[in-house]
VOMARRO-892367 format. One line per field, with one value per residue: residue in one letter; x, y, z of N, C-alpha, C in turn; residue number from 1. Coordinates in steps of 0.2 Angstrom, whole numbers. Example, Ala and Ser with C-alpha at 12.3 -4.5 7.8 and 13.67 -1.06 7.14 Angstrom:
<pts>
resn	[A:S] .
nxx	[66:64] .
nyy	[-28:-11] .
nzz	[39:35] .
caxx	[62:68] .
cayy	[-22:-5] .
cazz	[39:36] .
cxx	[66:64] .
cyy	[-16:0] .
czz	[39:39] .
resi	[1:2] .
</pts>
This chain:
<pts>
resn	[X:X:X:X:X:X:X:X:X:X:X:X:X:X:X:X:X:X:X:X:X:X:X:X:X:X:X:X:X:X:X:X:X:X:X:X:X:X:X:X:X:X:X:X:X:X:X:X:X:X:X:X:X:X:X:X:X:X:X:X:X:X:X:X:X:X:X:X:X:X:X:X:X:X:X:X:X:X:X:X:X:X:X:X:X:X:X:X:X:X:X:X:X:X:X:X:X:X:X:X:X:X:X:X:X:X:X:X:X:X:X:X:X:X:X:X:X:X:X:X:X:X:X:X:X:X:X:X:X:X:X:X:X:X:X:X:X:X:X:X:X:X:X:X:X:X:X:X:X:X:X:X:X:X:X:X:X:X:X:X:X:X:X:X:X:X:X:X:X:X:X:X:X:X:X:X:X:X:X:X:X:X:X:X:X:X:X:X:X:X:X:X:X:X:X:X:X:X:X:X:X:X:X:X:X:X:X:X:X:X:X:X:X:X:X:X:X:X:X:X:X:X:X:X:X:X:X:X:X:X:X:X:X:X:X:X:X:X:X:X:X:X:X:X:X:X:X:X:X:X:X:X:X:X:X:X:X:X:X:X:X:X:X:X:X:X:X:X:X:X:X:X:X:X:X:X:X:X:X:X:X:X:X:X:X:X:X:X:X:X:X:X:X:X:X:X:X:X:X:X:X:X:X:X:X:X:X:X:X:X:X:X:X:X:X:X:X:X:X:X:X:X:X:X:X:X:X:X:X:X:X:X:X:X:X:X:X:X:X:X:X:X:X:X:X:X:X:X:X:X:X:X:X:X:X:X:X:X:X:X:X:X:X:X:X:X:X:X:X:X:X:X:X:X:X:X:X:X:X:X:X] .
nxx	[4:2:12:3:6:8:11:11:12:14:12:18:5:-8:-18:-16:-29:-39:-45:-57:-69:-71:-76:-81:-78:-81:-69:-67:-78:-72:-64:-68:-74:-65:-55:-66:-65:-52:-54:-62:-58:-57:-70:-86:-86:-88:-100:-94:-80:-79:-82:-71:-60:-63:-62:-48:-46:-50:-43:-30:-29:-31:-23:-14:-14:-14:-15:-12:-8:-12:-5:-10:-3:-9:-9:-17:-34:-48:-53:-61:-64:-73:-75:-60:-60:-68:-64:-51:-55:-57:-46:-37:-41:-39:-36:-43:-51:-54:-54:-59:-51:-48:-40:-39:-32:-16:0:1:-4:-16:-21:-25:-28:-30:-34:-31:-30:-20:-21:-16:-15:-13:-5:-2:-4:-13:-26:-25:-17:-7:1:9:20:20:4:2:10:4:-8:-4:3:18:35:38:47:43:29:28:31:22:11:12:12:0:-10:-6:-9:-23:-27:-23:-33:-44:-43:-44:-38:-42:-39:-40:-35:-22:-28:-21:-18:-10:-9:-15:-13:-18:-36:-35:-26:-27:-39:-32:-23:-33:-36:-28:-25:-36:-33:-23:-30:-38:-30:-23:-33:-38:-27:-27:-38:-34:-25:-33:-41:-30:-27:-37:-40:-30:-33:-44:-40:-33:-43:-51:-41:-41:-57:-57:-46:-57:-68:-63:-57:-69:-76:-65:-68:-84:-79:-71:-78:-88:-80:-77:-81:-96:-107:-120:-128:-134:-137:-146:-157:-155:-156:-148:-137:-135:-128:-138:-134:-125:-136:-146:-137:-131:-147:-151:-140:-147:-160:-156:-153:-156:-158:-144:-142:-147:-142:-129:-130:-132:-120:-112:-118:-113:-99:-96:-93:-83:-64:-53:-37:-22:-29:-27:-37:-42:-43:-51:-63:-66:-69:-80:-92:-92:-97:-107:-115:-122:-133:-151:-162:-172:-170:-163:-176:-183:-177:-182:-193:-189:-181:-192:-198:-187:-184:-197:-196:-186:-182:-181:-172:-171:-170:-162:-157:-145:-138:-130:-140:-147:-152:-162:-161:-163:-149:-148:-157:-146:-134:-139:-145:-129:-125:-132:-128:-115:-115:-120:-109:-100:-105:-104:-93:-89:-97:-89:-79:-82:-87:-77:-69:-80:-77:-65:-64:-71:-66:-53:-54:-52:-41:-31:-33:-29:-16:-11:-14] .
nyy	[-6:12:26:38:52:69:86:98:115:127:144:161:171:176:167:167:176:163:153:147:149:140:139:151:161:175:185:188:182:168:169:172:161:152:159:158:142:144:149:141:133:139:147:155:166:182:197:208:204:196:209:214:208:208:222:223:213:216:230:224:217:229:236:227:210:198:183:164:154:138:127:112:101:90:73:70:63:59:73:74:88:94:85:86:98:100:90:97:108:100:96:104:116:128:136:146:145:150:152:142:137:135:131:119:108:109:110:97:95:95:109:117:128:135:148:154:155:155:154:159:156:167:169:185:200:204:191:182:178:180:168:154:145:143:141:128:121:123:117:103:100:101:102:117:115:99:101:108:97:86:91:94:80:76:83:79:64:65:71:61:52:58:57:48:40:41:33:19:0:-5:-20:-32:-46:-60:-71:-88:-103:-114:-120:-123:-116:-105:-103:-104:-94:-84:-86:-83:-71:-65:-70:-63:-49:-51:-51:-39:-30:-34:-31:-16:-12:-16:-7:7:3:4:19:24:20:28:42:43:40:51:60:58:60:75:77:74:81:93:88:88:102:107:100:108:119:120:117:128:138:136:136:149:165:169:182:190:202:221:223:217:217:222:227:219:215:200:189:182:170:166:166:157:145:144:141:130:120:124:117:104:101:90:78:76:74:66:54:53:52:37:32:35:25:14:12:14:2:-1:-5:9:13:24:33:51:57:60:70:80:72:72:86:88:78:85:99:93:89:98:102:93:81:86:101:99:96:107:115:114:123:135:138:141:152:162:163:170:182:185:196:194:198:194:200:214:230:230:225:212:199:198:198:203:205:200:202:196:183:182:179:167:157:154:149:137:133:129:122:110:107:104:91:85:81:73:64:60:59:44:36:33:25:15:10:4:-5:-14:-18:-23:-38:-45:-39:-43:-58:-57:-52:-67:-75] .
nzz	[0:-5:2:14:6:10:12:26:32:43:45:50:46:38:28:9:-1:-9:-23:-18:-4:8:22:36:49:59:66:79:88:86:93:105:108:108:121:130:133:138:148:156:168:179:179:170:159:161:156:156:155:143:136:137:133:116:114:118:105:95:93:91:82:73:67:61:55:65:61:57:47:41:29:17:7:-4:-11:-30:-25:-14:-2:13:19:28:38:42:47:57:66:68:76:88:94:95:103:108:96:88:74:59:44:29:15:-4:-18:-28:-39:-40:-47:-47:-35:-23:-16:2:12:32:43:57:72:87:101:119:139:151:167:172:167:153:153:140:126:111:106:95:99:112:114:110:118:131:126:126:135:137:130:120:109:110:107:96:88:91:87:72:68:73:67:54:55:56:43:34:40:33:22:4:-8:-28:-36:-47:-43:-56:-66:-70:-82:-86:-100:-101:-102:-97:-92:-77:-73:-74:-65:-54:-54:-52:-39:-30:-34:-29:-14:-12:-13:-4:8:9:9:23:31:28:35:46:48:48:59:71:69:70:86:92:88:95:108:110:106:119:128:128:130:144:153:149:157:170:170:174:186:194:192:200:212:215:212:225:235:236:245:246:249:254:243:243:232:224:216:206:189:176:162:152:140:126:123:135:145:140:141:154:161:155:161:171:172:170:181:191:183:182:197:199:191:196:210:207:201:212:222:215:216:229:233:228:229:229:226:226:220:212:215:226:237:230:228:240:244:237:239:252:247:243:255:259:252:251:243:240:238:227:219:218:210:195:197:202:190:184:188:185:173:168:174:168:152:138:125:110:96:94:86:77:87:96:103:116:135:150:167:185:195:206:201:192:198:204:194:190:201:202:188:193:202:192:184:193:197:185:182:193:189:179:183:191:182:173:184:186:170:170:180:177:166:171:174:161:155:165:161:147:151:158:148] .
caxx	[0:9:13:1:10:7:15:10:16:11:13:13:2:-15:-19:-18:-35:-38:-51:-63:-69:-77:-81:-78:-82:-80:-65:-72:-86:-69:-58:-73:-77:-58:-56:-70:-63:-45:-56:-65:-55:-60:-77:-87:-83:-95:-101:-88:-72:-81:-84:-64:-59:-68:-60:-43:-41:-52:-37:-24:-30:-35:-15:-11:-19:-9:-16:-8:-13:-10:-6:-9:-4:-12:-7:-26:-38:-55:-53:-67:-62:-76:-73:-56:-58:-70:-56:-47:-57:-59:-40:-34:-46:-34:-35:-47:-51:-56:-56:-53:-50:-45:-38:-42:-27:-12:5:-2:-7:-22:-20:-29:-24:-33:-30:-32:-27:-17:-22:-13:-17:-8:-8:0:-7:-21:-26:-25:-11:-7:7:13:25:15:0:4:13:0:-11:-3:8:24:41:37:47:41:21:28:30:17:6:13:11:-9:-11:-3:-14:-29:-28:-24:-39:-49:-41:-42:-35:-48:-36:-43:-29:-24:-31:-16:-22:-6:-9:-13:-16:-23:-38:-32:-20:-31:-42:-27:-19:-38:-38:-22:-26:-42:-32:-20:-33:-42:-24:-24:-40:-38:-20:-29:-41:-31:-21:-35:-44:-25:-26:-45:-39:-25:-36:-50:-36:-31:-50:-51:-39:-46:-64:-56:-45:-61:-70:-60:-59:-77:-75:-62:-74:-87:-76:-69:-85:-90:-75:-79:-88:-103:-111:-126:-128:-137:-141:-149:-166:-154:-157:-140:-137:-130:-130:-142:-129:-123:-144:-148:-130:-134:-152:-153:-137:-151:-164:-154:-148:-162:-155:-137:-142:-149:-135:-122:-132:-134:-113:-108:-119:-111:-92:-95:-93:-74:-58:-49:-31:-20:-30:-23:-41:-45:-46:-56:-69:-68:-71:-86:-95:-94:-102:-115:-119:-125:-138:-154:-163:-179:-169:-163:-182:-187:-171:-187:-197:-186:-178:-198:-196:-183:-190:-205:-195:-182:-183:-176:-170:-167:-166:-161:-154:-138:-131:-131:-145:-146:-157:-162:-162:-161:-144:-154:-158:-141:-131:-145:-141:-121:-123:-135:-122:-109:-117:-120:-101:-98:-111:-105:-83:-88:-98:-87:-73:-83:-89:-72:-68:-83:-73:-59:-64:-76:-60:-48:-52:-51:-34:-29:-34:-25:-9:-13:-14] .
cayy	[0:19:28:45:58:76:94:103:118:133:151:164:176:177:163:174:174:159:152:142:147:132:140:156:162:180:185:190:176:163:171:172:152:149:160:151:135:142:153:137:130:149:148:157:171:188:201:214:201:198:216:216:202:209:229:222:210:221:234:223:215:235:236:221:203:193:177:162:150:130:125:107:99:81:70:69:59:62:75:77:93:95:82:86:104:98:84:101:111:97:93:112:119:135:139:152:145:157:152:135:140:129:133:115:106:117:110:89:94:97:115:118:132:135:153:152:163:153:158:155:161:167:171:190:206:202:184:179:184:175:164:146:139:143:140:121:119:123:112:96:98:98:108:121:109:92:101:107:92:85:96:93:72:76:85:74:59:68:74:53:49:60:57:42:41:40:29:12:-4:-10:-25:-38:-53:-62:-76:-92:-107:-119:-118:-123:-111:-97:-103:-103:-87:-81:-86:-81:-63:-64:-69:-56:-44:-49:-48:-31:-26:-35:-26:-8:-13:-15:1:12:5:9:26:26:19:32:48:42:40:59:64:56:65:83:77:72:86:98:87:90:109:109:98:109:126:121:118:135:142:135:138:156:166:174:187:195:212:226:227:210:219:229:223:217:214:194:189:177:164:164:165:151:139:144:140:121:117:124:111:95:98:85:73:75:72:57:49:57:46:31:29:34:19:8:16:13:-6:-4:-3:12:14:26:40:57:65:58:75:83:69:74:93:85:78:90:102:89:88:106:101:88:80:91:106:97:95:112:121:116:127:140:141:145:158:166:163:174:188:188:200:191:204:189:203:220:233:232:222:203:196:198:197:207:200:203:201:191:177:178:173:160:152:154:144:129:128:128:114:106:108:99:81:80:82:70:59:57:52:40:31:30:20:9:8:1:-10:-19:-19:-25:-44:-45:-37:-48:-62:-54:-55:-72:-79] .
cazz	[0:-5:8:12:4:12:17:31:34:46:40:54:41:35:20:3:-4:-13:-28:-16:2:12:27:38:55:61:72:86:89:86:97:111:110:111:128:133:133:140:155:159:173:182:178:164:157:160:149:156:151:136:131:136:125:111:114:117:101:90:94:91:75:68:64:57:57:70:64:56:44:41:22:15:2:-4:-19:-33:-22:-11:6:17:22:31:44:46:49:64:71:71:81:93:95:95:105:111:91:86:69:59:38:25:8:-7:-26:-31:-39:-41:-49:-46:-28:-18:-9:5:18:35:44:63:80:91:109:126:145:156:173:173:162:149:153:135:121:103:102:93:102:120:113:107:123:135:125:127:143:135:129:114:104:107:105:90:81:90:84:66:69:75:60:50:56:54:36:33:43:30:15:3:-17:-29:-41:-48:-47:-63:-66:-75:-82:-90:-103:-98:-107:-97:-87:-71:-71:-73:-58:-50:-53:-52:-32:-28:-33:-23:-8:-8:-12:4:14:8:15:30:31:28:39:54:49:49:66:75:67:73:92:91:88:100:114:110:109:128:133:126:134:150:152:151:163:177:170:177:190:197:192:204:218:215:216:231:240:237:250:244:254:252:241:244:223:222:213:201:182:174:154:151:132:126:125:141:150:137:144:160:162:151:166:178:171:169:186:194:181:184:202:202:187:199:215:204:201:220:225:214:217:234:235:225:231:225:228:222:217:213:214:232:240:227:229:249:244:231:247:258:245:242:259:262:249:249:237:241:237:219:216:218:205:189:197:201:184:178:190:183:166:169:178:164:147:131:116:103:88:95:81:77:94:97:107:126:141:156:173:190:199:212:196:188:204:208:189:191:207:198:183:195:204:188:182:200:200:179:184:198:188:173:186:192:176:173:189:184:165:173:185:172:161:173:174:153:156:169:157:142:152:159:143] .
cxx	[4:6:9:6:8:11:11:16:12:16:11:11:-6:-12:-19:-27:-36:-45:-58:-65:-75:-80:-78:-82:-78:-75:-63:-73:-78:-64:-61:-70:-70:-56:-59:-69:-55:-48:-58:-63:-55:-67:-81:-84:-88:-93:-97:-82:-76:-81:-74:-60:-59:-63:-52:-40:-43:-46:-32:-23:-32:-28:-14:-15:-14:-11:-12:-11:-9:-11:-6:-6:-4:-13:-18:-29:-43:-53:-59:-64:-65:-76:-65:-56:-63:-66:-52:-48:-57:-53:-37:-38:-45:-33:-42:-50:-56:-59:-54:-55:-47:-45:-39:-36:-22:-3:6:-3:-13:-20:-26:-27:-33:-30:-33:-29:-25:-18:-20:-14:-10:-9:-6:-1:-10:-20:-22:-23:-12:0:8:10:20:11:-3:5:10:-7:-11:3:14:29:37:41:45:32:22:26:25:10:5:11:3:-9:-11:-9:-21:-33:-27:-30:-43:-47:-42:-42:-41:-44:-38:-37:-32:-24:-26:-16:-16:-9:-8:-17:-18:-27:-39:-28:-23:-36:-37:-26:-27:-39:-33:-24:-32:-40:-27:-24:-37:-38:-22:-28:-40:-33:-21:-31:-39:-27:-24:-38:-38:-25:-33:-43:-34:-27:-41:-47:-36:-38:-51:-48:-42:-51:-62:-54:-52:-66:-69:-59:-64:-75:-72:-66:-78:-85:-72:-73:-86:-86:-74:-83:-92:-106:-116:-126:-136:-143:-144:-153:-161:-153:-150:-141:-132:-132:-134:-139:-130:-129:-144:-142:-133:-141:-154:-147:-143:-156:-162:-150:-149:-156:-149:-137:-142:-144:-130:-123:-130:-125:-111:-111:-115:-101:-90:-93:-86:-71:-55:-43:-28:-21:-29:-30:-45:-48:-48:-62:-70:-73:-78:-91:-98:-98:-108:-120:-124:-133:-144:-157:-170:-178:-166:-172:-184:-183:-177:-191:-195:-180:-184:-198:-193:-184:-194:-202:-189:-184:-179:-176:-165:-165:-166:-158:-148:-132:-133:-136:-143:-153:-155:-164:-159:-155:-145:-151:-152:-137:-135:-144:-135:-120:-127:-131:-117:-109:-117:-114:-98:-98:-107:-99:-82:-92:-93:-80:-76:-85:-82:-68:-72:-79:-69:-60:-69:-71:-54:-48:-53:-43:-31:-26:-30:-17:-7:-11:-9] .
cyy	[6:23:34:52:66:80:96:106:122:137:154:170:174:172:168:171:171:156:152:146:144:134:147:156:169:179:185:184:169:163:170:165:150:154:159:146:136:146:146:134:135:150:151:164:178:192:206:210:200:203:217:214:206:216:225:217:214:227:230:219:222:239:231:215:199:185:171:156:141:127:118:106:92:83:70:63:63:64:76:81:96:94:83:93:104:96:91:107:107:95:100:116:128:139:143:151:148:155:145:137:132:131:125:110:110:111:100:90:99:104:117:123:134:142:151:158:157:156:155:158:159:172:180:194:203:196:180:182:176:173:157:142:139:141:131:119:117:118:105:96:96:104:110:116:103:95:103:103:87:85:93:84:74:76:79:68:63:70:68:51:51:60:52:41:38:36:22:7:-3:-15:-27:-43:-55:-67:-81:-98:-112:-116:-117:-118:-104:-99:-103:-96:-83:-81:-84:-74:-63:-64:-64:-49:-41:-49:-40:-27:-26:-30:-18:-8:-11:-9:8:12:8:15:31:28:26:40:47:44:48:64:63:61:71:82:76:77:93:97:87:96:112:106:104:118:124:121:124:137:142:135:144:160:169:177:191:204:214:227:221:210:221:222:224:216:207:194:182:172:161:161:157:143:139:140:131:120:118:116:105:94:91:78:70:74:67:52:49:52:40:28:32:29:14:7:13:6:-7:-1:0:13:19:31:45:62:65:64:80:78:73:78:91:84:81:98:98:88:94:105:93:87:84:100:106:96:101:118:120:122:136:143:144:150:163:167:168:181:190:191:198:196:198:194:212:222:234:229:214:204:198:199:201:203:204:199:194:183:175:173:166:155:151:149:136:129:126:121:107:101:101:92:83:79:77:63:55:54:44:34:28:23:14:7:3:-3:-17:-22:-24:-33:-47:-44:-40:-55:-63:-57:-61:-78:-77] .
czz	[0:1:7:13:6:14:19:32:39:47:46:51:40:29:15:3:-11:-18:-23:-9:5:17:32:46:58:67:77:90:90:90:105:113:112:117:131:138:139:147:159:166:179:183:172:163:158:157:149:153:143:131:131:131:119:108:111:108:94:91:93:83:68:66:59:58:57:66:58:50:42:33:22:9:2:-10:-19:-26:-19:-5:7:23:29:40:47:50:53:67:74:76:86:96:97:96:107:104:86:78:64:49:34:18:2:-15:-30:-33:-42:-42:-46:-40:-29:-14:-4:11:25:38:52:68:85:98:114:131:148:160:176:166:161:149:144:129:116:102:100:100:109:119:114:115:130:133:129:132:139:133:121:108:102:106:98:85:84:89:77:66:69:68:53:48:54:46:34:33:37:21:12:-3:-22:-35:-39:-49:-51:-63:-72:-77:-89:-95:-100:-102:-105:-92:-81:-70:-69:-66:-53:-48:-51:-42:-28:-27:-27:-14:-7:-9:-5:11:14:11:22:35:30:33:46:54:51:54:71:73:73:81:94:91:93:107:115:111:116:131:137:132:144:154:153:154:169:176:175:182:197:198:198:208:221:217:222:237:241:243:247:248:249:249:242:236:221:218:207:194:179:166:153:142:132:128:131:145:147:142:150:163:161:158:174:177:169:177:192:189:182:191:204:200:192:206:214:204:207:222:222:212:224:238:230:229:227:228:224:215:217:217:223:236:236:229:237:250:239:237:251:255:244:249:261:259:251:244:236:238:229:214:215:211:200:190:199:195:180:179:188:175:168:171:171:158:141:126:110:97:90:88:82:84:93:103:114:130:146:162:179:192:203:209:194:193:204:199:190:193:202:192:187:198:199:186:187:199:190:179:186:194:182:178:188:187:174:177:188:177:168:178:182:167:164:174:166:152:158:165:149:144:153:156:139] .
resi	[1:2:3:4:5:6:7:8:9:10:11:12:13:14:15:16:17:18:19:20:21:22:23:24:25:26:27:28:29:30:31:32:33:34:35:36:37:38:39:40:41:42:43:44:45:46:47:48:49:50:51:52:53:54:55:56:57:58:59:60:61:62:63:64:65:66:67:68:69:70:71:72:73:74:75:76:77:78:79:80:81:82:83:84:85:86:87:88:89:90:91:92:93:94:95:96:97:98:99:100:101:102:103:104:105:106:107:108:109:110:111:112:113:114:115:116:117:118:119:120:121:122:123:124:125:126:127:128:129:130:131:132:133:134:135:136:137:138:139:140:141:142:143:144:145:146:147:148:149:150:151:152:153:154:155:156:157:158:159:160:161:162:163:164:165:166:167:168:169:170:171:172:173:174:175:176:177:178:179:180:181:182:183:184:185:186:187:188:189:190:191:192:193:194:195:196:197:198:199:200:201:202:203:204:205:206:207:208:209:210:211:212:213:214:215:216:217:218:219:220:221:222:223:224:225:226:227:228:229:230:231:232:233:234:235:236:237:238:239:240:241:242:243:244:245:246:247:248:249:250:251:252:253:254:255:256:257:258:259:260:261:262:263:264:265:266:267:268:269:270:271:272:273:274:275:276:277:278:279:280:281:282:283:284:285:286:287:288:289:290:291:292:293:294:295:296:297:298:299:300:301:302:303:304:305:306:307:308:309:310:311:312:313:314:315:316:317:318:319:320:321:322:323:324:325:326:327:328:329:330:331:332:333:334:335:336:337:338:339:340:341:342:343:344:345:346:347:348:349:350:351:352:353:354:355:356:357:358:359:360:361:362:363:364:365:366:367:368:369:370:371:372:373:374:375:376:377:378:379:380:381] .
</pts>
């Protein structure tokens, strides 16, 4: 089987402007969603950081355009561009990705450029700046040069994963002069064709096992982000204000996010019950997260299940008192609400955040302990 032929590069410049574009998404808006993602482990982000966000990179892009773009080139064949340019928001989450463009076939290759915003946090001046190497780095927990070429390997794999040559074998049928022979040579072919497939086959489930493991990670990673969000919160002290009545301005967004974590919180309570029962009957040893579950607990005790029943009816509450402006002139959507109501959703996402961090560890610990006599047995054998 020939080997997948590709170059990847990454240009720190804007992509030229090319024949095709596939898909785009406003500077702003892609710059947001990936702050988002790098505030998460802090809590969300409110309308003051957002409106700051927004000032500071509009100011820094109104000089020059900081952002950066990722060229491909792939030998003639079929890309599903589409799925890769998801896989790559879901693997480089910290990248702003911003445009996919494509000139079509250009000198016997495939050109495909992607333009993108590399974003990194950091804990002194403006949370969040644009660079590479950091950016990579803090991704995947690693030195600036090995995220480098680990970055370029992802990649790599990824534009394989979606790629696949649209070229027909030639079919070679020597002269053959008796008919034996030719049923011969006719079963032969047959069987190397189907060592072939089997031989693809196995190559593309390790590519599969191999991307899955790396999405784990990702997913894993930003369920303990939450996990560690709600204990944040709650570790906080909260006092009572004075302005509890006074009417606030959140973006539709946020109310909406907010609100659906207010009414799945019943659900997540019970799931969240259902795996500490059955968690409680293993032995765990040699957990890192032991003192976070402690800290998990001891906010769960404050609550009953009397007080998880009544969050439906106080999200109607909040409903009925809130002011939705789905299509203002000229601004993005938002909502008016009292002080009172936002905190009071904050805390039921924050809750949320908490029982889904806690349950995804636990599901885990059921994984693994349902796996472990398989593996046992593996080795055994």
């Amino acid at each position: 089987m020939r080997a997948f032929n590709s170059q990847i590069t990454l240009y720190p410049t804007p992509a030229p402007k090319m024949k095709e574009e596939l898909a785009s998404t406003e500077l702003l808006v892609a710059i947001e969603k990936s702050c988002e993602y790098l505030y998460a482990p802090k809590g969300s982000l409110s309308e003051g950081q957002r409106e700051k966000i927004c000032n500071h990179f509009q100011q820094l892009f109104q000089w020059m355009d900081g952002s950066y773009h990722l060229e491909l080139l792939l030998e003639p064949g079929e890309f599903d561009w589409p799925s890769f340019y998801q896989s790559m928001k879901q693997f480089f989450p910290q990248f702003a990705w911003l445009k996919a463009q494509t000139d079509g076939s250009k000198y016997g290759k495939q050109v495909y450029r992607f333009d993108f915003v590399p974003l990194v946090f950091r804990k002194s001046g403006f949370p969040f700046a644009v660079h590479l190497e950091e950016s990579l780095a803090q991704q995947f927990a690693m030195s600036a040069e090995e995220a480098l070429k680990h970055g370029e390997q992802l990649i790599r794999e990824l534009a394989e994963q979606n790629f696949s040559t649209n070229k027909k074998p030639e079919k070679v049928q020597p002269p053959i002069k008796q008919a034996e022979e030719k049923i011969q040579e006719v079963a032969n072919s047959m069987d190397l064709v189907q060592k072939e497939e089997v031989n693809q086959e196995n190559q593309s489930k390790a590519r599969l096992r191999a991307v899955n493991q790396k999405l784990e990670m990702v997913i894993e990673k930003l369920e303990l982000s939450m996990l560690y969000s709600g204990i944040q919160y709650f570790d906080q002290e909260h006092k009572e204000e004075g302005d509890w009545d006074k009417r606030i301005k959140i973006s539709l967004r946020e109310y909406t996010y907010l609100l659906q974590k207010g009414k799945f919180l019943e659900q997540m309570w019970n799931l969240n019950g259902e795996l500490v029962n059955k968690t409680e009957k293993m032995t765990v040893t040699g957990n890192k997260l032991v003192y976070e579950r402690d800290q998990v607990k001891e906010i769960k005790a404050n609550l009953s299940a009397r007080d998880i029943h009544f969050v439906i009816y106080e999200c109607q509450v909040i409903e009925s008192r809130a002011k939705v402006h789905a299509r203002p002139w000229f601004r993005k959507p938002y909502v008016k609400l009292m002080k009172m109501d936002y905190d009071n959703l904050l805390s039921k996402a924050a809750y949320f955040d908490l029982l889904q961090g806690e349950s995804s560890l636990l599901e885990k610990m059921v994984r693994e302990q349902k796996d472990a006599p398989a593996k046992n047995a593996e080795e055994v054998g």
